[in-house]
LUMMI-389877 format. One record per residue (C-alpha): chain; residue in one letter; x, y, z. Coordinates in nm, 4 decimals, decimal comma. Each point is the difference from the previous one (the first is absolute). Layout:
// residues N
R|marpa|tivo|u|v|w
R|A|A|X|Y|Z
...
This chain:
// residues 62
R|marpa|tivo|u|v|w
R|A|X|8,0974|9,1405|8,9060
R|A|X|-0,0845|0,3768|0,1547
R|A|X|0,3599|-0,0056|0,1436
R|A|X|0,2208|0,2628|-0,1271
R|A|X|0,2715|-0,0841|-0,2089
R|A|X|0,3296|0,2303|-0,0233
R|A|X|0,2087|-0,0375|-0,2933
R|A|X|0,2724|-0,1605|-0,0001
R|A|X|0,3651|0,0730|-0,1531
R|A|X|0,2785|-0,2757|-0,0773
R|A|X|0,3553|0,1102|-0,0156
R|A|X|0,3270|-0,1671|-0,0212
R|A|X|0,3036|0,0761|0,2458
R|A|X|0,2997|-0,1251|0,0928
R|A|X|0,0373|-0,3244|0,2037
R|A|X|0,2269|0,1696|0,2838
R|A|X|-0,2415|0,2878|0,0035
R|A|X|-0,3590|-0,2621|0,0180
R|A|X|0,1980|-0,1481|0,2876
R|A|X|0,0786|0,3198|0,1849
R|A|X|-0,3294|0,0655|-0,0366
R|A|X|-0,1264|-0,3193|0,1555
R|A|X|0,1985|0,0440|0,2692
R|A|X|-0,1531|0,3304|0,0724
R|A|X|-0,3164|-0,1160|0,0148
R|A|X|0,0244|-0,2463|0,2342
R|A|X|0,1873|0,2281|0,2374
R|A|X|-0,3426|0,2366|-0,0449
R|A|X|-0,2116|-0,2846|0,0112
R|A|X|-0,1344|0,1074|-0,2989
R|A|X|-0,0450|-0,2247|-0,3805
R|A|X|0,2330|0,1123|-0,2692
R|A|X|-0,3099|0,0804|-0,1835
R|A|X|-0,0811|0,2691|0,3004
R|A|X|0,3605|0,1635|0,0266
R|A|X|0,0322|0,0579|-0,3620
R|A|X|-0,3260|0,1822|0,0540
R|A|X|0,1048|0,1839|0,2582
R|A|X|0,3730|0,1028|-0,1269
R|A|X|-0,1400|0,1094|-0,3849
R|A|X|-0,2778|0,1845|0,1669
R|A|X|0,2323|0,1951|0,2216
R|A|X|0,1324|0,1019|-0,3054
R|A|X|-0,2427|0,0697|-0,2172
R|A|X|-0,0869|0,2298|0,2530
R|A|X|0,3322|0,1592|0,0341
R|A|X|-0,0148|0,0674|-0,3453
R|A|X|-0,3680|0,1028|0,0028
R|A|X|0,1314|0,3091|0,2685
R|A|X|0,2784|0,1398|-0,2084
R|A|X|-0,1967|0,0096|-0,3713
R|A|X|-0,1856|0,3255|-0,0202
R|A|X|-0,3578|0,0521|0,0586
R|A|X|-0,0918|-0,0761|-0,3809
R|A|X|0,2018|-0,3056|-0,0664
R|A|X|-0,1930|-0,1531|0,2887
R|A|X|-0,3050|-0,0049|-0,1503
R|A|X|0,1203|-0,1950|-0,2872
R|A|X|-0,0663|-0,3449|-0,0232
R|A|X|0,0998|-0,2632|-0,2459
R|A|X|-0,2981|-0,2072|-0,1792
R|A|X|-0,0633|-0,2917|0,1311
């Protein structure tokens, strides 16, 4: 068992929306899994570039 494990996060969305995004991900070739990544870490690091330099070094307990 010396893989590493990321957590993981469950959420709940809209039907239409899950399907849009299974759609996308198939036209990427990606998994679901993989483009959810990808969108909310695009965005996390969107956000990450307009907080100022203190608030980044905040973290929430885990």
């Amino acid at each position: 068992m010396g893989k590493y494990r990321r957590p993981r996060v469950n959420f709940v969305l809209d039907e239409d929306i899950r399907d849009d995004l299974a759609l996308w991900a198939v036209e990427e070739g990606r998994t679901m899994s993989n483009l959810v990544e990808r969108i909310v870490t695009a965005a996390v690091q969107e956000r990450r570039s307009k907080l100022p330099p203190s608030s980044k070094e905040d973290k929430p307990p885990k």
